[in-house]
N, C-alpha and C positions, 0 to 999 in steps of 0.2 A: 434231625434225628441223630443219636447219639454214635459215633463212629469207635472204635476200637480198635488198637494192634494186639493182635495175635503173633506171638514170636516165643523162640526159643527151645523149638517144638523138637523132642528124640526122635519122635513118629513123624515127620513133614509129610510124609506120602498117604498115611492112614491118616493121617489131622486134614489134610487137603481134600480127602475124600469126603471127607466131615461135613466139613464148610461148605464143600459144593451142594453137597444133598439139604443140607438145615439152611443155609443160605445161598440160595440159587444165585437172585438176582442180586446181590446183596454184598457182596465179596470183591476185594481187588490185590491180587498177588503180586507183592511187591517184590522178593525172595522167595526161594527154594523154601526156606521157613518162616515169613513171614505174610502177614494177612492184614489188609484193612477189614473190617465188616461194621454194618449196618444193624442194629439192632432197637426195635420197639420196644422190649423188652427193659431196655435201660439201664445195668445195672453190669459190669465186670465179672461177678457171681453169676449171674442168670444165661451170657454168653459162655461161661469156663463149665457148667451145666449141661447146659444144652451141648457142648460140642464132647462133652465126657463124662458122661451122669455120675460113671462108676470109675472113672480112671485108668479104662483101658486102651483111651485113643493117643497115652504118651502124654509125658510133660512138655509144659507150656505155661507162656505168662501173657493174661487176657489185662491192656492198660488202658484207659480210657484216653482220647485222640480231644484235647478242649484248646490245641493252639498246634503252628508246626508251623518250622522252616528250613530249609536246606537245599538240595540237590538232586535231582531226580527227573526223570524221562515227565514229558509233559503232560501225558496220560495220569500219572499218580497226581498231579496240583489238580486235574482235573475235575476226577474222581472225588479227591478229598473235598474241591469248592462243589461242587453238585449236591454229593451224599451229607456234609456237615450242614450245608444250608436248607435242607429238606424238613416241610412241616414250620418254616420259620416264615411268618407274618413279614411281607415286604414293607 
């Protein structure tokens, strides 16, 4: 399934609000204002949409997640191997 970071957000706390309700199960808060998410949808546009039809929930940059490496609590590698391999033919 296609994964996403959301980041950059003026609004973190009304963006986060967002994300919870439109993607429940779906979301992994990496920062204050940033977001991994989940989305069938597929598409950068179709998640930056859905979380602000009309541009009131604050600027943000919706980038698509297709490789990653670094640093981070073992939950996030977690997360990212779970959710990125979902829907994927073993």
């Amino acid at each position: 399934m296609p994964v996403f970071l959301v980041c950059g957000s003026d609004k973190p706390k009304k963006l986060e609000k967002v994300i919870s309700e439109n993607f429940a199960d779906k979301y992994y808060k990496v920062a204050d204002d940033q977001w991994f998410i989940t989305s069938e949808k597929g598409t950068t546009k179709s998640v930056a949409e859905e979380l602000s039809p009309d541009g009131k929930n604050g600027g943000f940059i919706v980038i698509p997640v297709t490789n990653f490496w670094g640093f981070h609590d073992k939950s996030t590698w977690e997360w990212l191997e779970v959710n990125m391999n979902k829907g994927i033919d073993s």
